[in-house]
N, C-alpha and C positions, 0 to 999 in steps of 0.2 A: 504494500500500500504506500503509494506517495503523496506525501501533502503537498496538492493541487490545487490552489484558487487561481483562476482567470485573471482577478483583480489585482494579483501582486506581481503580474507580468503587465498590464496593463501602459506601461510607460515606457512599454518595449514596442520595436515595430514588429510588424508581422515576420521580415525576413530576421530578425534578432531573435526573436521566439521559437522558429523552426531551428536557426541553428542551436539553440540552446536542447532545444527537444531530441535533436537530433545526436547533438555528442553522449547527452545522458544516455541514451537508447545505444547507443556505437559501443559505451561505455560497458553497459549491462550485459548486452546480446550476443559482444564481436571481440572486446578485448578482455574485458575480465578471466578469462578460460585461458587467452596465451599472458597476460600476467600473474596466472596462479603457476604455469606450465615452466615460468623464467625460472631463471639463478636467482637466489636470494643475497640481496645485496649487491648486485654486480649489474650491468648494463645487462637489459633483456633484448637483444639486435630484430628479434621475430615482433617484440614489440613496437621498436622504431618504425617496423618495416611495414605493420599495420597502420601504422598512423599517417606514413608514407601515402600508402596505398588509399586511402581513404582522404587523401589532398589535404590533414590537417596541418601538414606542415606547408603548403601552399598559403595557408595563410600569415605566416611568417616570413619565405620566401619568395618574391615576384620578379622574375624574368624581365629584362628590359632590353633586349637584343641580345648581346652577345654577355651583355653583363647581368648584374643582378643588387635589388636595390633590397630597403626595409621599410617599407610603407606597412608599418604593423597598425591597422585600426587595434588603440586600447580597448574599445567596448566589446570587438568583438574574439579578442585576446581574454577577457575577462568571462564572456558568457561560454567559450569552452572551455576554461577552466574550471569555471562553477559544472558545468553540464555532465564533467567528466570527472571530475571527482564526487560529485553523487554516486557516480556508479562505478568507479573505479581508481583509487588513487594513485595504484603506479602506472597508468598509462596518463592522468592527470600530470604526476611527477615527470614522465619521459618525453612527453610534450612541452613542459615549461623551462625545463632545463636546457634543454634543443635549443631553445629561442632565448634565453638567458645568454647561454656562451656564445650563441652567434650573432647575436646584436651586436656587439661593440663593430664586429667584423664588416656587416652589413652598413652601419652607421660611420665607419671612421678608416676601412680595410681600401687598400688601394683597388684600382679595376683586377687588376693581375693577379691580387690575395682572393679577393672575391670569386671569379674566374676559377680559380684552383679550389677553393675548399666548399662553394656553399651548395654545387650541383652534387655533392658526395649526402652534406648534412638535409639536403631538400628532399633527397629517393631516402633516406634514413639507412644509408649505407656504416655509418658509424657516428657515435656522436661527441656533441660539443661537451667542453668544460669552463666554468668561471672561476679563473681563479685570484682570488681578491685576498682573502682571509691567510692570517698567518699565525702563529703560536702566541705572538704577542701584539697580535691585531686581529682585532673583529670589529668592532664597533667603529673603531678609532682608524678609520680609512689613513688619517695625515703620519699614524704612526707604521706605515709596512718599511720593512730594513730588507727585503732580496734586494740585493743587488744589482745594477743594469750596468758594466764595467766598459768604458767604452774601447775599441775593437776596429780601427780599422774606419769602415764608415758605418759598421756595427757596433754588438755588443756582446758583452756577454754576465749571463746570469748566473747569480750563485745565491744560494739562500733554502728558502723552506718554504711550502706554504701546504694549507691546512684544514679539513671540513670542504673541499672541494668536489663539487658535484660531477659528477661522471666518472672520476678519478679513482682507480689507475687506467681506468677503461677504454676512455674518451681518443679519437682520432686526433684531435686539436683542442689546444687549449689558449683561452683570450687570459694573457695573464700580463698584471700590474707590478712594476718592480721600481725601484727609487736608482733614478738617476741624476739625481742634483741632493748630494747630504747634505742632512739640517735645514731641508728648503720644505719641509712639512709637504702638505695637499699641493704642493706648487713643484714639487722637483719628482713625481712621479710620471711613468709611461706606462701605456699599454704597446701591448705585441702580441702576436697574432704565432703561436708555437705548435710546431707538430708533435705530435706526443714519442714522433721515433728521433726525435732532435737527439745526438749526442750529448753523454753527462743527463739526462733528466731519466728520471725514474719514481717509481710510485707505488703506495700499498695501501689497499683497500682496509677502512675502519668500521668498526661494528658499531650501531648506533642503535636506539632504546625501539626503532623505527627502520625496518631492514630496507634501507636505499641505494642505489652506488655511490658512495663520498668514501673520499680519502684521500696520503698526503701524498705531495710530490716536495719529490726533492731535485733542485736544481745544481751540479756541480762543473762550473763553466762552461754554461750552455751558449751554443753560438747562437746570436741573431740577427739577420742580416737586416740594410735599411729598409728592406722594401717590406718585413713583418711590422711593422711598426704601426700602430693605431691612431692616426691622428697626427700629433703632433710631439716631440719632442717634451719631457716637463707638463704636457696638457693632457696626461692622462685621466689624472681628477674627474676632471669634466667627463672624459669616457666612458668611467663607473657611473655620474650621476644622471646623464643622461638614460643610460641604461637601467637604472636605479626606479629614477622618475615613472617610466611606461611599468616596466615589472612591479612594481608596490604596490599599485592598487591590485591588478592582479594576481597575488598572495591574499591578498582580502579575500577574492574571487573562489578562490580554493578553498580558504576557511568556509565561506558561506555555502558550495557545495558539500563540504564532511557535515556542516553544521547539519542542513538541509536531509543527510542521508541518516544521520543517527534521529531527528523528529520521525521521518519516515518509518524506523524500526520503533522508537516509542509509541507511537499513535495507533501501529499495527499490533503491540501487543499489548498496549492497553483497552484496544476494542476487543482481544480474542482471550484476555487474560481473566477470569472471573475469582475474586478473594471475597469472602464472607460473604457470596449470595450476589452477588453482582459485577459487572466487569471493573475494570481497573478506572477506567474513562469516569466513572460516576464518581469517584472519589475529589474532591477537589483540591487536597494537596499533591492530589497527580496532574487534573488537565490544568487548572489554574497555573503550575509551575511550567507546564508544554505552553502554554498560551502566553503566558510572560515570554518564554525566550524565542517561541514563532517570531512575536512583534518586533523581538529585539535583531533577530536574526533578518529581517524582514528590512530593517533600517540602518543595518549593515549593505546589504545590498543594495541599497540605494545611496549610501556612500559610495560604494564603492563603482557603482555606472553615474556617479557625478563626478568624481578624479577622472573617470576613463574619458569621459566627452569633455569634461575642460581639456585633457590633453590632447583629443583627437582636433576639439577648438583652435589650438594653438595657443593657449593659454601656457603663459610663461613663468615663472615656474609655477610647479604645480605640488613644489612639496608640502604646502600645510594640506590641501586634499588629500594627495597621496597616503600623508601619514595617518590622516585619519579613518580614513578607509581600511586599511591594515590594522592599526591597532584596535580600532573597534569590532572587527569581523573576527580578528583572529581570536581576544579575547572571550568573545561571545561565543567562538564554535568551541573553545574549551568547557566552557558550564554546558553548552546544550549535547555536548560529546558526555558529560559528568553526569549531568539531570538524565540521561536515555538508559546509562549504565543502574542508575539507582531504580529505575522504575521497572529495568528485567533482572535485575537483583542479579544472584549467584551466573544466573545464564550470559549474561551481557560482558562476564568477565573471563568465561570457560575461551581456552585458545580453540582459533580458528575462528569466533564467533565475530561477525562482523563489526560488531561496536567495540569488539576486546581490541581487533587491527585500528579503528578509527581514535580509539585511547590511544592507542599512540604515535599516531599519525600526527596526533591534532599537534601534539606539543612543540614541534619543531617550529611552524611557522612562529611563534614570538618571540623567536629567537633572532632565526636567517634573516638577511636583506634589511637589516636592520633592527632590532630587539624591538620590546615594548617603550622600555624605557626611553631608546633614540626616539622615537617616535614623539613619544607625550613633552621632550625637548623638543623636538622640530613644532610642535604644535605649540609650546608653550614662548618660544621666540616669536612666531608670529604674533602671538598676541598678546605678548605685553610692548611689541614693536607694530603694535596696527596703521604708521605711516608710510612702514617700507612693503616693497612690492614681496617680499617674501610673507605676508601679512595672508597670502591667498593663498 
């Protein structure tokens, strides 16, 4: 049983709502069965390869002759992520993370890096990794120490980095390294790295949540100038940019698990009967479902208001962004909590669908920025309501 009202799609257009219908249904019918069938923990390639198949990653990658550009519509980046993590969240995960490590590339990769790497990640022949995160940088983007050593009219990388998606798995990896010491947010690059590059190597980490993330190590890795994302020093920018489009859709994801755990509550609390009547008649059961519907309900409409300011052109976009994320993801935590409490001992038994979305759910308030960056990015806006970062 899915909780379906007309009216809370309502502010969607027609083609928004079939695509949303449609990846839930792709999700349920067509991948769920080869993401049960994958390596646990490790890159699913038959998954890629379905998602391929099925143009989702057409809508990440668009052909422009010979080249290839990133025209990602946010909204509609967000309603497959919701559609498919309802019904499936590693083919939800293998899809976002595809488009995660090949943005930068898309957005900032020369015609020739593009050219080369994005007709391999568009068929889902192998996939992308983001590597940002480092042992003593997470949150703290201005603090990463890999190394970018310069080389010639290259470089070369030495360092660590850490919590990396796709990784040790990934064909290519868009990875951030400091080339200007002591220049904070201002002296990083991005580059654009094969994962058979010389000196780099990687080992897959277990997580509370079995996804491919792990670390790589970089031990004078060559990089030539033409890997280079953007600009010299203006790598910054290449994360947040990146940063910007992907944040709300992390919301987007939450509000799908949120979405898929009410769906198991409601269904068994209409089939569930305790002292002479179903579960639904109790009101510290549906009153608690009916609070975090709303809430969950108002998540989603944050989070397709950051997508259409961005798709607007709306510059920046990080007080939306953050708020979208932080309000969706914390919400699909309680309403992941509230669905477990209301099938008791069942919702916790492994393999049972809510026991996987427990721990699914906890990751997003973490990645792509914690909770807490978030409620700072929100709270600089508004005790600064004259500056444009106010929106």
């Amino acid at each position: 049983m899915s909780v379906d009202l007309p009216v809370l799609d309502a502010h969607l257009s027609d083609a928004e709502r079939e695509l949303l219908q449609d990846c839930h249904r792709l999700a349920e019918e067509t991948l769920t069965p080869i993401a049960e069938a994958g390596p646990e923990g490790r890159v699913n390639t038959d998954l890629l390869s379905a998602l391929a198949e099925h143009d989702l990653f057409g809508r990440l990658f668009a052909a422009d002759g010979d080249d290839w550009r990133g025209d990602v519509s946010a909204i509609d980046l967000c309603l497959i992520r919701e559609g498919l993590a309802r019904g499936c969240t590693e083919a939800e995960t293998a899809f976002a993370v595809q488009g995660l490590g090949s943005f930068p590339l898309l957005q900032s990769g020369t015609p020739a890096a593009r050219r080369r790497w994005v007709p391999g990640l568009d068929r889902g022949e192998y996939a992308a990794g983001f590597a940002l995160s480092e042992p003593q940088a997470g949150s703290d983007v201005s603090a990463l120490d890999l190394r970018a050593e310069a080389d010639g009219d290259g470089f070369r990388l030495t360092g660590e980095k850490v919590w990396i998606s796709n990784a040790p798995d990934a064909g290519v990896y868009t990875v951030f390294a400091r080339t200007t010491p002591g220049a904070g947010a201002r002296g990083l690059t991005a580059f654009v790295v094969p994962a058979d590059s010389p000196g780099l190597r990687g080992e897959p980490l277990e997580l509370v949540a079995p996804h491919p993330v792990g670390r790589l190590i970089f031990e004078d890795v060559p990089v030539a100038a033409d890997q280079i994302l953007g600009e010299v020093d203006r790598g910054f920018a290449v994360a947040m940019r990146t940063l910007d489009l992907f944040r709300p859709s992390v919301g987007a994801f939450a509000v799908g698990m949120a979405r898929a755990a009410l769906d198991e509550a409601v269904r068994y609390a209409n089939e569930r009967h305790a002292f002479g009547r179903p579960l639904r008649e109790f009101q510290a059961v549906s009153h608690r479902h009916a609070d975090i519907a709303a809430r969950v309900q108002g998540a989603r409409l944050l989070v397709h208001h950051a997508a259409r300011a961005y798709d607007a052109g709306v510059r920046p976009v990080a007080q939306a962004a953050a708020m979208a994320k932080l309000v969706a993801t914390e919400v699909a935590q309680e309403a992941v909590d509230a669905a477990i409490q209301t099938l008791g001992a069942r919702g916790l038994q492994r393999g049972h669908r809510l026991e996987h979305l427990y721990r699914e759910v906890r990751a997003p308030r973490i990645y792509e920025g914690a909770s807490e960056i978030q409620r700072e990015i929100i709270a600089r806006g508004l005790f600064a309501p004259d500056t444009k970062d106010a929106r």
